[in-house]
C-alpha positions as CSV (number, residue, x, y, z in Angstrom):
1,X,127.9,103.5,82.2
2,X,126.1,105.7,80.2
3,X,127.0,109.8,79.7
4,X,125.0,111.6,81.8
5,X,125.2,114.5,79.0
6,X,122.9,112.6,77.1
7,X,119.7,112.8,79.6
8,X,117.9,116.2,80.5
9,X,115.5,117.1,82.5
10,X,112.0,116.9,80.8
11,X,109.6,117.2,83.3
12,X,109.6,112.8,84.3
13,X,109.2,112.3,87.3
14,X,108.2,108.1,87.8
15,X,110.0,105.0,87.0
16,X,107.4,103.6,84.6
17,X,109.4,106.9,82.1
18,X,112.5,105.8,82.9
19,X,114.2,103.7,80.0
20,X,117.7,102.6,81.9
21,X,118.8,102.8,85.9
22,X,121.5,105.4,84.9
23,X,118.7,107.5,83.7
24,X,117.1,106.9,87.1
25,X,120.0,107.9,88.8
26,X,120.2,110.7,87.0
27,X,116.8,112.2,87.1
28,X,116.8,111.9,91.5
29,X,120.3,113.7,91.5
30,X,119.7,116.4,89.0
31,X,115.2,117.1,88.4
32,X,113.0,118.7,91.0
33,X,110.0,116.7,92.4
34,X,110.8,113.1,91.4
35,X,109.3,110.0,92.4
36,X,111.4,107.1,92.2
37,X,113.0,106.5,95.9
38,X,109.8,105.6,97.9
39,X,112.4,104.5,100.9
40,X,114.4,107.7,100.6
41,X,117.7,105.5,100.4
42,X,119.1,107.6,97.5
43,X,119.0,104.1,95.4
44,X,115.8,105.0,92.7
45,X,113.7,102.7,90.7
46,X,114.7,99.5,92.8
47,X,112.2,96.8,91.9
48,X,112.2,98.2,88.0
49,X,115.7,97.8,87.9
50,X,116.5,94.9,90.4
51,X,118.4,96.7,92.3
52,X,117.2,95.7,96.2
């Protein structure tokens, strides 16, 4: 799993920016106004990633 030091908050907020699902992850736990959990489940990004 990748170190979550390495990604910041930069202002993303949709799964077409993200570049890895721990990068996801990150962005929903950590940035303000984020798009990427359209069913609220906590899990972001799930068709991108394959992970329904």
């Amino acid at each position: 799993m990748a170190n979550a030091s390495q990604f910041r908050c930069d202002g993303r907020q949709h799964c077409s920016e993200m570049n890895s699902y721990e990068e996801a992850v990150f962005f929903l736990r950590n940035c303000p106004d984020t798009k990427m959990d359209g069913d609220g489940d906590g899990v972001p990004c799930e068709r991108q990633f394959n992970r329904v």
